[in-house]
C-alpha positions in Angstrom: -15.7 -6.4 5.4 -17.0 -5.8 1.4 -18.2 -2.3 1.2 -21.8 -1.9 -0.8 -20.5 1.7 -2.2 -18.5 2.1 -5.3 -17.3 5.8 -6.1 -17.2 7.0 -9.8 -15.0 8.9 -11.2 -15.5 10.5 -14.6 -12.5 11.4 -17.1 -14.7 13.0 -18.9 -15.8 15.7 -16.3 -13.7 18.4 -14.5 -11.2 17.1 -11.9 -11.5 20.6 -9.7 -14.2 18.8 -7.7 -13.3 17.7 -4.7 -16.1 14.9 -4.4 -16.7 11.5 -7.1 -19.5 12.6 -9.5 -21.4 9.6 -8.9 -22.0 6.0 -7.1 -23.6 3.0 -7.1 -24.3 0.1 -4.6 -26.0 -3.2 -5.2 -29.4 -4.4 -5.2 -29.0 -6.1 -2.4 -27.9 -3.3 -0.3 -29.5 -1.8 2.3 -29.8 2.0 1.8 -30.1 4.4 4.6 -31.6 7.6 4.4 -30.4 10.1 7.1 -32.4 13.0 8.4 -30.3 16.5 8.2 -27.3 16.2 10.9 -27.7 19.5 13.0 -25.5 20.7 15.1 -27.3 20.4 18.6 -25.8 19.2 21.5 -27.5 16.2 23.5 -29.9 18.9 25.1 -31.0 19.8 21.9 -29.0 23.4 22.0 -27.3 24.6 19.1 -23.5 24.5 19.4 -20.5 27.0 17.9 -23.4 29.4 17.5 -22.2 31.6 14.7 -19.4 29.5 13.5 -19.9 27.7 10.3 -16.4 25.3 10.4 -17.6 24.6 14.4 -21.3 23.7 13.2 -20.3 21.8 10.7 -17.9 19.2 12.3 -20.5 19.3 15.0 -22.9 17.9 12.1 -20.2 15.7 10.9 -20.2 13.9 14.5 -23.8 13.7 14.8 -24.1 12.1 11.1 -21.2 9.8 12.3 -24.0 9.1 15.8 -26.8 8.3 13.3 -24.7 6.5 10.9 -23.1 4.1 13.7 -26.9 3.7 15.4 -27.9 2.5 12.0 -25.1 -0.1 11.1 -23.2 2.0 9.1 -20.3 4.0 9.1 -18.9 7.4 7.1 -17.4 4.8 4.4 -21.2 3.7 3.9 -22.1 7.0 2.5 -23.4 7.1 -0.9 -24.6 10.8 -1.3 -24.8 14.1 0.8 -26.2 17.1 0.7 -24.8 20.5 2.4 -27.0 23.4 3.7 -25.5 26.3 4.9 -27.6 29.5 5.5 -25.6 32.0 3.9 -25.1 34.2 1.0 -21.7 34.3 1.0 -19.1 31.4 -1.0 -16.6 31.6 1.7 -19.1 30.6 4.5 -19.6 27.5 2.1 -16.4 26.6 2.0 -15.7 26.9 5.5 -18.6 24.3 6.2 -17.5 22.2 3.2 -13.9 21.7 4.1 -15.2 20.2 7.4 -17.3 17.8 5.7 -14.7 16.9 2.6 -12.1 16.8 5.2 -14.0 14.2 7.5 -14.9 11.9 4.5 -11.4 11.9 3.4 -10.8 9.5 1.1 -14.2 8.2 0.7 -15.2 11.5 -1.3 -19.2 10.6 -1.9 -20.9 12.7 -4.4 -22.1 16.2 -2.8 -24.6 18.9 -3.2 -23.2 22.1 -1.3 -25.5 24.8 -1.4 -26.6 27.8 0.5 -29.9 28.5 1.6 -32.3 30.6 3.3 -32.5 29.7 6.7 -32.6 26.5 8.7 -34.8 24.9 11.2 -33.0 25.6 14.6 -32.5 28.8 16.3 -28.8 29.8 15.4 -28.2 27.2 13.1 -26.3 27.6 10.2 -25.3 23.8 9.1 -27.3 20.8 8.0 -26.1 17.9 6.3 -28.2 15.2 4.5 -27.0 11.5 4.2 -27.7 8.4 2.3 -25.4 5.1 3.4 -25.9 1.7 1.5 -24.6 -1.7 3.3 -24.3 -5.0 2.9 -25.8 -6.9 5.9 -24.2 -10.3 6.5 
């Protein structure tokens, strides 16, 4: 099946990042705009409550829920965006090599940043989507 999401690489940039600097789909895609992927369970609890590698692959499988419910899959991802409340890089990184490491390949362009706080009680991981397909 033809994908709607081309990656972009620049030679002209850094190639420490572990993510394509940019992408593009077609005008006849149909983009998908994700609400934050939290890391509740089907109750609405927070799960690996003080964990930031545990919250974030339990974000990873809630964007995966959203992205399938929509017609779409992680290879339909265009963009994300990382919260993580914390001040610290390493906690970053712990949520980021989740997410990097459940796109694989299909490195989208990312925003990983740390933040405040989040909405839910315990949370510490958010992730933000947009998917572009192709409908038949």
């Amino acid at each position: 099946m033809p994908r709607a999401v081309s990656l972009i690489r620049s030679a002209s940039l850094s190639d420490v990042a572990e993510y394509a600097y940019a992408a593009t789909a077609p005008a006849d895609a149909r983009l998908i705009f994700l609400a934050g992927a939290c890391p509740l369970d089907a109750d609405g609890g927070t799960v690996a409550v003080g964990d930031y590698a545990g919250q974030a692959a339990a974000c990873v499988a809630n964007l995966r829920t959203a992205l399938e419910d929509a017609g779409a899959g992680v290879e339909d991802v265009i963009s994300t965006r990382v919260l993580v409340a914390t001040t610290r890089q390493q906690d970053l990184v712990a949520a980021w090599e989740v997410v990097r490491d459940a796109f694989g390949a299909h490195d989208v362009p990312s925003t990983l940043m740390g933040v405040t706080v989040l909405g839910y009680h315990d949370q510490l991981v958010e992730i933000e989507a947009v998917a572009a397909v192709l409908d038949a």
